[in-house]
LOFILO-217997 format. One record per atom (N, C-alpha, C): atom name; x, y, z. Coordinates in steps of 0.2 Angstrom, whole numbers, plus 5000, padded with zeros to 4 digits. Example, Ala and Ser with C-alpha at 12.3 -4.5 7.8 and 13.67 -1.06 7.14 Angstrom:
! residues 2
  atom    px    py    pz
     N  5066  4972  5039
    CA  5062  4978  5039
     C  5066  4984  5039
     N  5064  4989  5035
    CA  5068  4995  5036
     C  5064  5000  5039
//
This chain:
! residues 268
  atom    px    py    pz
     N  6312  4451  4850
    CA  6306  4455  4848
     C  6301  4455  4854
     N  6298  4463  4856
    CA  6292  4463  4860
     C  6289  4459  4859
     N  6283  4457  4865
    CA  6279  4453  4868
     C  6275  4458  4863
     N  6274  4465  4862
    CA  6268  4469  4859
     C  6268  4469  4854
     N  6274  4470  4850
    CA  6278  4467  4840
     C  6273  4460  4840
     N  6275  4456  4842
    CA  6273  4450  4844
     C  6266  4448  4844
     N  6261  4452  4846
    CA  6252  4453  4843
     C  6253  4458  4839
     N  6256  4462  4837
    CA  6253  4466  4833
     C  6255  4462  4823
     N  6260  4459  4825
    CA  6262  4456  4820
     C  6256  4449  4816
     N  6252  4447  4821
    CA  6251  4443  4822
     C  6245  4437  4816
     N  6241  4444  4812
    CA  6237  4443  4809
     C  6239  4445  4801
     N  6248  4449  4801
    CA  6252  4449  4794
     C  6256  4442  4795
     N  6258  4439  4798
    CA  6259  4433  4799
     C  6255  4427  4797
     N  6250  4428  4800
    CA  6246  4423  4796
     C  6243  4422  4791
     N  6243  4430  4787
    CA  6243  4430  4780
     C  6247  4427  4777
     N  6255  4429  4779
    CA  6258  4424  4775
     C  6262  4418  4774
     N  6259  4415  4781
    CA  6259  4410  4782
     C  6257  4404  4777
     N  6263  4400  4773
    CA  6263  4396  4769
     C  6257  4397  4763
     N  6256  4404  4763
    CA  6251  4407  4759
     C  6246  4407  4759
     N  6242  4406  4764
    CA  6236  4406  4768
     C  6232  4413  4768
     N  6228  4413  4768
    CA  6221  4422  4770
     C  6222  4420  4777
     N  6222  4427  4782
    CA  6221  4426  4789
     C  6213  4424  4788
     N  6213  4423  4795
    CA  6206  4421  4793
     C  6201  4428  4800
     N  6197  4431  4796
    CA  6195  4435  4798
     C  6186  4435  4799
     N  6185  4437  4807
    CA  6175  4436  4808
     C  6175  4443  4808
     N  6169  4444  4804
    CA  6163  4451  4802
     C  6159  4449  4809
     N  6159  4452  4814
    CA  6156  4455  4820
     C  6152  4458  4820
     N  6145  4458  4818
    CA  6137  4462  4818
     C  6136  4463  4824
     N  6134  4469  4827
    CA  6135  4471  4834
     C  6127  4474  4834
     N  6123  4473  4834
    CA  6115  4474  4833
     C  6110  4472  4840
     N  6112  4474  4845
    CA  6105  4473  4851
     C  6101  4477  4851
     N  6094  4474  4855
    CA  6087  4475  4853
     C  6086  4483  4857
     N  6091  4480  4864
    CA  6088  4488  4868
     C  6092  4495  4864
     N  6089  4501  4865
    CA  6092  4508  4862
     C  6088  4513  4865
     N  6090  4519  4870
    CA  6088  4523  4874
     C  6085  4527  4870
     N  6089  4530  4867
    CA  6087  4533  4858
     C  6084  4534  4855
     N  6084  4528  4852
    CA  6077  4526  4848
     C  6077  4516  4849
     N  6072  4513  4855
    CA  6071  4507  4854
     C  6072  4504  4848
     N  6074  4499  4850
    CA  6073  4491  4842
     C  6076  4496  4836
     N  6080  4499  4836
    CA  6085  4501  4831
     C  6086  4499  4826
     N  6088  4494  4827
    CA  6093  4488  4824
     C  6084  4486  4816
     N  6078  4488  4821
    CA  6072  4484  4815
     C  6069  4488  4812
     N  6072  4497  4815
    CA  6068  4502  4813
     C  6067  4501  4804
     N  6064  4506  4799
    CA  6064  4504  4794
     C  6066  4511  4790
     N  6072  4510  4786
    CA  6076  4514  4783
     C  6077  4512  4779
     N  6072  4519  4773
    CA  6072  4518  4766
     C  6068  4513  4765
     N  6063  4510  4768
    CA  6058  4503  4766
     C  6062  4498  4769
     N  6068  4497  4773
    CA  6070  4492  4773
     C  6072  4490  4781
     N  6073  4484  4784
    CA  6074  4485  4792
     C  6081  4488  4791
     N  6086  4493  4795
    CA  6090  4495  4796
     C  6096  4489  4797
     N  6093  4484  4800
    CA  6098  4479  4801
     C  6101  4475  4794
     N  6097  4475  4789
    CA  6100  4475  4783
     C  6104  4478  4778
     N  6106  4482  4780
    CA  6112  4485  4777
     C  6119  4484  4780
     N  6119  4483  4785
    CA  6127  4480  4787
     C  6126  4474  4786
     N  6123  4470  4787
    CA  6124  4462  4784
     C  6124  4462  4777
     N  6122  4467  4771
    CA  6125  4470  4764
     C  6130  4472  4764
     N  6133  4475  4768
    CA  6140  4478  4769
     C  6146  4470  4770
     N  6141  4466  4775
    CA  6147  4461  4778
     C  6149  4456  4774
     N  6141  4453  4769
    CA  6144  4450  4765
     C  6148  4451  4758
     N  6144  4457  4756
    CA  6150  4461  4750
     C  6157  4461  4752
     N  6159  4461  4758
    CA  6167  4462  4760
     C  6171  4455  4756
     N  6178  4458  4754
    CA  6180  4449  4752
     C  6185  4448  4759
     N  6186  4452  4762
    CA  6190  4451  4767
     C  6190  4446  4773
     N  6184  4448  4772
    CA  6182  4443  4779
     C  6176  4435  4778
     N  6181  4431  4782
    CA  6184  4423  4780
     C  6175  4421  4784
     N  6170  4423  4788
    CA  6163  4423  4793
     C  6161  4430  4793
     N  6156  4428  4794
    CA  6151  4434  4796
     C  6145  4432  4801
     N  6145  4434  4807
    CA  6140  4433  4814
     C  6136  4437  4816
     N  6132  4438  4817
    CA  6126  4443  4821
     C  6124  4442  4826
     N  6127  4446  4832
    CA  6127  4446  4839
     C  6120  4450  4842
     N  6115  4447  4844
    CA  6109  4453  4846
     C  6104  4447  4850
     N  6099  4450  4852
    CA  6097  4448  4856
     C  6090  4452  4855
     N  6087  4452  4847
    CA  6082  4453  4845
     C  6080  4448  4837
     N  6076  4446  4842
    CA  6074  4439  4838
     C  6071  4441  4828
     N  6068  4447  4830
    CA  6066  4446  4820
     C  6072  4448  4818
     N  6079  4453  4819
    CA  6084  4454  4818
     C  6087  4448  4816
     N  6086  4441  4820
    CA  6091  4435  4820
     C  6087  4433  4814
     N  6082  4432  4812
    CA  6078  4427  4807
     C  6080  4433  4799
     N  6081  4439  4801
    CA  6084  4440  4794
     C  6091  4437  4792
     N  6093  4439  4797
    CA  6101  4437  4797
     C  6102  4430  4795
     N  6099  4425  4796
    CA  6099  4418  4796
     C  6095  4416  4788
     N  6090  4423  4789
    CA  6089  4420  4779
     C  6094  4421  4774
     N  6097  4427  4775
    CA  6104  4428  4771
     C  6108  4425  4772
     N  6109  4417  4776
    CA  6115  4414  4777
     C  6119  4416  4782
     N  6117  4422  4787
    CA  6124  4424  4792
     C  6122  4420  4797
     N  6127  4417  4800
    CA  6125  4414  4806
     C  6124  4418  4813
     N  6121  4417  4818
    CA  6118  4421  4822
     C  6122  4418  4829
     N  6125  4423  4833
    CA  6122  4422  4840
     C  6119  4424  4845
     N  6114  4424  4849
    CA  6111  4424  4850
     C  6112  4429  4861
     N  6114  4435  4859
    CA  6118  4438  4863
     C  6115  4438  4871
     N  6117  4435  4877
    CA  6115  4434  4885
     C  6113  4442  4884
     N  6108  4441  4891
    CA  6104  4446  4893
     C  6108  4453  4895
     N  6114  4449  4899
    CA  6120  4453  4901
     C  6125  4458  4897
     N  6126  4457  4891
    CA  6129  4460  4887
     C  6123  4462  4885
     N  6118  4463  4884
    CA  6114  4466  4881
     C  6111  4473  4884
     N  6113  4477  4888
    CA  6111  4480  4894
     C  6115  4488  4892
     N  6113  4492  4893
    CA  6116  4499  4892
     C  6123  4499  4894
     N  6124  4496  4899
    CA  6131  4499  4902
     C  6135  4493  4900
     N  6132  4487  4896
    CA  6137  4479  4894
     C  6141  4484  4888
     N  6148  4481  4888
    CA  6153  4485  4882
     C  6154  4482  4877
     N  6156  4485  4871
    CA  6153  4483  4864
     C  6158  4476  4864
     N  6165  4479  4868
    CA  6171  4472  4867
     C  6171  4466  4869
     N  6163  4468  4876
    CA  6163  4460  4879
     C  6158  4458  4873
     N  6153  4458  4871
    CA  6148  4457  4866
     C  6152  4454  4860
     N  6156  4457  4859
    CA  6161  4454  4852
     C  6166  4448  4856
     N  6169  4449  4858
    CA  6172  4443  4864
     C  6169  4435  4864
     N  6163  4438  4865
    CA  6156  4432  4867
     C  6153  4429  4861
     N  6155  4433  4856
    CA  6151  4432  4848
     C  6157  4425  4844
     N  6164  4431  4844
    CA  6171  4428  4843
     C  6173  4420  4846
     N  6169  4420  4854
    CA  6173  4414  4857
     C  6167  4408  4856
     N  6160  4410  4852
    CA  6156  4407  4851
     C  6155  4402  4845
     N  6156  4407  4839
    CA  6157  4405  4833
     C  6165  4400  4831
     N  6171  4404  4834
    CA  6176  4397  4837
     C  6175  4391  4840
     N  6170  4390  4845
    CA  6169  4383  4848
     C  6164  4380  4842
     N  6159  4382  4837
    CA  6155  4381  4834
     C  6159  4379  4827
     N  6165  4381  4822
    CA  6168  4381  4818
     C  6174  4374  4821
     N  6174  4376  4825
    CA  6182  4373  4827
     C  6188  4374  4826
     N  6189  4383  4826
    CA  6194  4385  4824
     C  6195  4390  4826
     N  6202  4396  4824
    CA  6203  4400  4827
     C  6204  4407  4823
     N  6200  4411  4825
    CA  6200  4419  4820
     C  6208  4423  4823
     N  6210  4424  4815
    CA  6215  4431  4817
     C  6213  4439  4820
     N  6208  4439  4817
    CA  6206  4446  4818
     C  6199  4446  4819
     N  6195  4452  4820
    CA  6187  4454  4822
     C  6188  4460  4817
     N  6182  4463  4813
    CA  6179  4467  4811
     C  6172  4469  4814
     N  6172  4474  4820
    CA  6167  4475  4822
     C  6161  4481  4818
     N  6156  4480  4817
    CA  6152  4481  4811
     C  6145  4484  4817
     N  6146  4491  4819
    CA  6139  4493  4821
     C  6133  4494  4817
     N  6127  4489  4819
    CA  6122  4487  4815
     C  6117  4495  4815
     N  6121  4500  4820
    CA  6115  4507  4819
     C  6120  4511  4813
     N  6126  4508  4810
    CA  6127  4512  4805
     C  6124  4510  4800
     N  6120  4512  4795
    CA  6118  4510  4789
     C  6121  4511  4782
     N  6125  4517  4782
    CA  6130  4520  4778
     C  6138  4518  4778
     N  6139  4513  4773
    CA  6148  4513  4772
     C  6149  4515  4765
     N  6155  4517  4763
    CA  6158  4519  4755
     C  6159  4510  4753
     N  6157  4509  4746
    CA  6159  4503  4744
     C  6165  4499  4746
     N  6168  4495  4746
    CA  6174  4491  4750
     C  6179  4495  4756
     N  6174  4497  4760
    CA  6178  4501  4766
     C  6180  4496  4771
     N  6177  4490  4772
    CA  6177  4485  4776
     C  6185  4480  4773
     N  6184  4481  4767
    CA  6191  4478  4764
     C  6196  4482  4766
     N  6198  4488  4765
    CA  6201  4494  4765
     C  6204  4493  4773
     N  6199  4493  4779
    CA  6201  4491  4784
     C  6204  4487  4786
     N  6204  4483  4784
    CA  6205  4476  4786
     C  6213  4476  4782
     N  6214  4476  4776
    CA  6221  4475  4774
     C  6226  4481  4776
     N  6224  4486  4779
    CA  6227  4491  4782
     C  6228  4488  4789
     N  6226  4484  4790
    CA  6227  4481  4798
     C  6232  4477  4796
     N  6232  4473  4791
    CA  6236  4467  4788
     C  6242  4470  4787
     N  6244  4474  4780
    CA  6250  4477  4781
     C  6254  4482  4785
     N  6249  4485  4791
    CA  6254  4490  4794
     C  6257  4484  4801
     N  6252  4479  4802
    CA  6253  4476  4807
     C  6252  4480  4814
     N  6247  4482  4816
    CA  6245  4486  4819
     C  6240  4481  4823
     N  6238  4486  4828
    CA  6234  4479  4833
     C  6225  4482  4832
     N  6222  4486  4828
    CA  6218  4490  4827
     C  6217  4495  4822
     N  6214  4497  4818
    CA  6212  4501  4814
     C  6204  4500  4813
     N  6204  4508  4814
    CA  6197  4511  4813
     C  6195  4516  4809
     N  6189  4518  4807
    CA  6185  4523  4803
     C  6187  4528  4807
     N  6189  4535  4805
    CA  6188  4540  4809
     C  6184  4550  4800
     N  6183  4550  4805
    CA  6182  4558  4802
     C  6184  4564  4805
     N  6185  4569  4800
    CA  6185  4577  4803
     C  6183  4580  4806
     N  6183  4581  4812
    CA  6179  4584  4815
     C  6175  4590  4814
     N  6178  4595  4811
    CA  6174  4600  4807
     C  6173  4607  4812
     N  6167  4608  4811
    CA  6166  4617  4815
     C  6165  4611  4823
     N  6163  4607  4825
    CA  6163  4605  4832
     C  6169  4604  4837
     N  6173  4608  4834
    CA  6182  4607  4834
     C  6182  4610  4843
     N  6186  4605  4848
    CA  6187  4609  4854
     C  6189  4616  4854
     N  6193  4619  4849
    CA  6196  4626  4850
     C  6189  4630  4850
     N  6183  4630  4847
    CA  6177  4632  4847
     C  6172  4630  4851
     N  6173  4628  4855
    CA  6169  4625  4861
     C  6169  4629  4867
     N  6163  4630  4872
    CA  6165  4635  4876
     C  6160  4631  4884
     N  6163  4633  4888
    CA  6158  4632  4894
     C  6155  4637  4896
     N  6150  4633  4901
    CA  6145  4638  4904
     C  6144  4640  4911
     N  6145  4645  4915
    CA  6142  4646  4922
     C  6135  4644  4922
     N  6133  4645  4929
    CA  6127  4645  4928
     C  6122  4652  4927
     N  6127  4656  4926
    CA  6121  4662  4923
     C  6124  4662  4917
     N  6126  4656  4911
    CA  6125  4657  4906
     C  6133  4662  4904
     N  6136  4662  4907
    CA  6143  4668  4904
     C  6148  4663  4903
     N  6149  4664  4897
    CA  6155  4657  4890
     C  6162  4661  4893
     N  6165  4655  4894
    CA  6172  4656  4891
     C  6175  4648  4888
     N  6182  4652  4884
    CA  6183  4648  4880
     C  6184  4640  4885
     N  6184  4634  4881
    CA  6187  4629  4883
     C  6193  4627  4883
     N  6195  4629  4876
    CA  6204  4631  4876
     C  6205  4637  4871
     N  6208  4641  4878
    CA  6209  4649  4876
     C  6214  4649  4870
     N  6212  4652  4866
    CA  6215  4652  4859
     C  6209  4659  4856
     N  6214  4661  4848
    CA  6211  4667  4842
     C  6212  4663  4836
     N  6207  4657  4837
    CA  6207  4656  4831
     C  6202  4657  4827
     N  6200  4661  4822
    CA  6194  4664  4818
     C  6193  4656  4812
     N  6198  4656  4809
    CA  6197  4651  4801
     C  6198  4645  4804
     N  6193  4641  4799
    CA  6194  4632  4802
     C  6199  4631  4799
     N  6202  4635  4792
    CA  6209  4631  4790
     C  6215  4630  4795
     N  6212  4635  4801
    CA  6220  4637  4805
     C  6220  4632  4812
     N  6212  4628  4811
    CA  6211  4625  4816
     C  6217  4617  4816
     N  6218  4614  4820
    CA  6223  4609  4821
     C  6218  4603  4821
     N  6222  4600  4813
    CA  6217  4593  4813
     C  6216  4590  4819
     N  6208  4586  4818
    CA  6205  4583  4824
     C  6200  4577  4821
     N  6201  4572  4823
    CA  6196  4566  4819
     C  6193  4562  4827
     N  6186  4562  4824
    CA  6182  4556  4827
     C  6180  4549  4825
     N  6181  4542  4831
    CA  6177  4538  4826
     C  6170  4539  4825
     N  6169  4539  4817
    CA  6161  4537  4817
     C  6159  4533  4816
     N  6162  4526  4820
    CA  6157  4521  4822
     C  6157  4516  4815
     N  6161  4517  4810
    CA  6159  4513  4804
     C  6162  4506  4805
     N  6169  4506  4804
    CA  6171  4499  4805
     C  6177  4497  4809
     N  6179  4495  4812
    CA  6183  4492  4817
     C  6187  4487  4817
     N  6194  4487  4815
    CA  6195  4481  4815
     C  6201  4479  4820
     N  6202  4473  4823
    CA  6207  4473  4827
     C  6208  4466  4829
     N  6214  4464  4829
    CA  6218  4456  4829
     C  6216  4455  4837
     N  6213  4448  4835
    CA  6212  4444  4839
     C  6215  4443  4847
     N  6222  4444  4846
    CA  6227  4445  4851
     C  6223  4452  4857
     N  6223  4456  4853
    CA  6224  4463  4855
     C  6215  4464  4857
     N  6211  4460  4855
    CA  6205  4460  4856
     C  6202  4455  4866
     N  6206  4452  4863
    CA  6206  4446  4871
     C  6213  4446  4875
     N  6217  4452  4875
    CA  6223  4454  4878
     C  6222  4455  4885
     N  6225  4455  4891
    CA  6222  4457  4898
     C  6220  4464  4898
     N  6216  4464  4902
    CA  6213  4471  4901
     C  6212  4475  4907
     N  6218  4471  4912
    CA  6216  4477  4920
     C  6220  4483  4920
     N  6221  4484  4913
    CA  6223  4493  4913
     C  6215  4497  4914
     N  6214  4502  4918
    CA  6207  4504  4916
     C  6206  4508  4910
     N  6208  4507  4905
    CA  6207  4509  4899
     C  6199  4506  4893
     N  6194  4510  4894
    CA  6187  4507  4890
     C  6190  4506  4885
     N  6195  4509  4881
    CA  6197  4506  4871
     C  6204  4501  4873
     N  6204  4500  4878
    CA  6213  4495  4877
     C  6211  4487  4875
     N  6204  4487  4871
    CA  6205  4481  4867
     C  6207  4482  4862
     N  6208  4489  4860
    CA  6212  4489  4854
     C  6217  4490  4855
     N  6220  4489  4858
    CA  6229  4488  4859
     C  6234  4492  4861
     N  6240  4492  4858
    CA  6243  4497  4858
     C  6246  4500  4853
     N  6246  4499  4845
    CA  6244  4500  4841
     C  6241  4502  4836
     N  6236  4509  4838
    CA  6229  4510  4835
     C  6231  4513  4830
     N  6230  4513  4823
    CA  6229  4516  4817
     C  6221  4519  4815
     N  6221  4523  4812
    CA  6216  4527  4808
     C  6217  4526  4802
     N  6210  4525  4797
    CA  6207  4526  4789
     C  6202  4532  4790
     N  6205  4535  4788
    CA  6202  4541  4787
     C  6197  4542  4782
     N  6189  4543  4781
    CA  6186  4545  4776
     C  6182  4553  4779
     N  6176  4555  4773
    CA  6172  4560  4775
     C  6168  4561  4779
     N  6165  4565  4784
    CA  6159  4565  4788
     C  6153  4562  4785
     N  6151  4563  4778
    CA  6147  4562  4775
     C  6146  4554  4774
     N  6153  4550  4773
    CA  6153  4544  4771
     C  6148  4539  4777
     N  6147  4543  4781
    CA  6143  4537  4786
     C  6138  4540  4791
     N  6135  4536  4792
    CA  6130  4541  4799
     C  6128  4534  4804
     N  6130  4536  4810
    CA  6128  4528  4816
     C  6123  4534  4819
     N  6116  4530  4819
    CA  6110  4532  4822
     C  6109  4530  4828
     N  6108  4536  4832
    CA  6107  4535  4840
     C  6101  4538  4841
     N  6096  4541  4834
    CA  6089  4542  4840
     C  6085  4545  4832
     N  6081  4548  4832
    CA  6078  4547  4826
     C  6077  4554  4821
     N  6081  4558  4825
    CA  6084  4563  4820
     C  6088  4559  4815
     N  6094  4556  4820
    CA  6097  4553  4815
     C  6095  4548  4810
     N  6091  4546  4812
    CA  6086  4541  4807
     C  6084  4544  4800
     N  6082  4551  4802
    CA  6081  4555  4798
     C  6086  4557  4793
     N  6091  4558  4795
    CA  6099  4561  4790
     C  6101  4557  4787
     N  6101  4548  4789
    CA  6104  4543  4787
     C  6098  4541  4779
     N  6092  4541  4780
    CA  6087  4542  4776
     C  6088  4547  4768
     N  6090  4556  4772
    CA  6094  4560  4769
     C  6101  4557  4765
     N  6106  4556  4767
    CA  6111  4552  4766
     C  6111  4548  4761
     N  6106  4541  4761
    CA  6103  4536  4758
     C  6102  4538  4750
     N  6099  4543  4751
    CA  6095  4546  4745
     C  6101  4553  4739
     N  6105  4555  4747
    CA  6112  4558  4741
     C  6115  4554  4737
     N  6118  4547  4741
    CA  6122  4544  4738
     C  6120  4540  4732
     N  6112  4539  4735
    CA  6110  4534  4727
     C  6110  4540  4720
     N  6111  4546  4722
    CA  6112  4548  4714
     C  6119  4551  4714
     N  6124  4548  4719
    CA  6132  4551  4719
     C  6134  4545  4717
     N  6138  4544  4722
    CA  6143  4541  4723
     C  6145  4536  4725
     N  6140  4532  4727
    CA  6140  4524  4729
     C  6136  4522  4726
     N  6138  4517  4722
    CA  6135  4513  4716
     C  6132  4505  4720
     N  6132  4506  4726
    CA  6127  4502  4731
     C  6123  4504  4734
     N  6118  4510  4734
    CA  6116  4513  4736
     C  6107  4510  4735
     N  6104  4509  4739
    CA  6099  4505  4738
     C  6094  4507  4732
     N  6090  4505  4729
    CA  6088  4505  4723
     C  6080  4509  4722
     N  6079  4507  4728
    CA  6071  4509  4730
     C  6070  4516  4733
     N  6078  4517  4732
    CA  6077  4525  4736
     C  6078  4531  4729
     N  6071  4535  4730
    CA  6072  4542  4724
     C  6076  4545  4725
     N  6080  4546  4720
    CA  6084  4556  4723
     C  6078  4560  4723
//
């Protein structure tokens, strides 16, 4: 058996290992700094800090064995710590525009293991600017990591009318040509295309802290990578306050649709 079989298998093994639940850490990735829109993470959506709805999402999950919040915004820390999530308390260095989300989740991981005294199969990583998931998405992912034996699985969506066949460049006096020469008028003809949106992430422990001197920015996710595909609509990660505004929007379709978690104090 591959050395690569051999991590990917690693966290369907431990499930059924003498009948054992892998054991799996919920990853709240929530830092104070945001070019975007500042302190993100406390803004207030729907009446409530935004940081509170992933830690609802993380504890409703049944999948996951912990749940941690990694940030380095102290009111952030003191909600999370009244709901019982334990906190770490993220260095200045990971905290920084250019620190990457996998050392951050790394430092949370090897953190909450020396604090437990023990060792996680897998990470769900759980960006604290998405406020939107469909009810047990976070389970969905996780057991789709479980049974394919994959070294990752992520949220992605359709990319829609923002399709590169329809994309075009510019000179500088402004005269378009295609990006990629093609006639294609209908989106039905267009060639599926999905983006992650940033919902949830999951990926076995192996493949999360694997060597990483390939220059590859995603090769913590392994070699491996699976997709759960949901709607564009099912989620919105907020980078600046438009999107604060859509997510708000959002907020307010689903409490009279479709998600029967949908916060209460929000009107249609």
């Amino acid at each position: 058996m591959s050395p690569r079989k051999d991590r990917s298998t690693a966290i369907r093994d431990a499930d059924d290992e003498q009948g054992m639940s892998a054991r799996v850490l919920g990853v709240i990735l929530g830092r104070a700094g945001s070019k975007g829109l500042p302190n993100k993470v406390m803004r207030a959506l729907a009446g409530r800090p935004m940081i509170e709805y992933s830690l609802d999402h993380a504890l409703a999950a049944e999948t996951l064995t912990e749940v941690v919040l990694t940030t380095d915004s102290e009111p952030a820390q003191h909600i999370a710590a009244a709901r019982g999530v334990r906190v770490v308390e993220r260095p200045a260095e990971l905290a920084t525009d250019t620190a990457t989300v996998d050392s951050a989740a790394r430092h949370a991981v090897e953190a909450l293991e020396a604090e437990l005294n023990t060792r996680f199969d897998a990470a769900v990583l759980l960006y604290a600017a998405v406020a939107i998931r469909p009810p047990g998405l976070i389970d969905r992912v996780v057991r789709k990591l479980q049974t394919t034996g994959a070294d990752s699985v992520r949220t992605v969506a359709p990319i829609g009318k923002h399709h590169p066949d329809w994309l075009h460049r510019l000179d500088d006096d402004d005269r378009m040509t295609q990006f990629r020469t093609n006639s294609i008028y209908r989106r039905q003809d267009l060639e599926p295309l999905y983006y992650h949106d940033g919902a949830v992430v999951a990926v076995t422990r192996d493949a999360l802290f694997a060597d990483l001197a390939l220059r590859d920015p995603q090769g913590f996710l392994g070699a491996d990578r699976r997709a759960l595909r949901q709607s564009p609509t099912d989620s919105v990660d907020v980078d600046d306050a438009y999107d604060l505004l859509v997510a708000e929007a959002a907020l307010r379709y689903h409490a009279k649709s479709s998600y029967p978690d949908a916060p209460a104090q929000v009107t249609p």
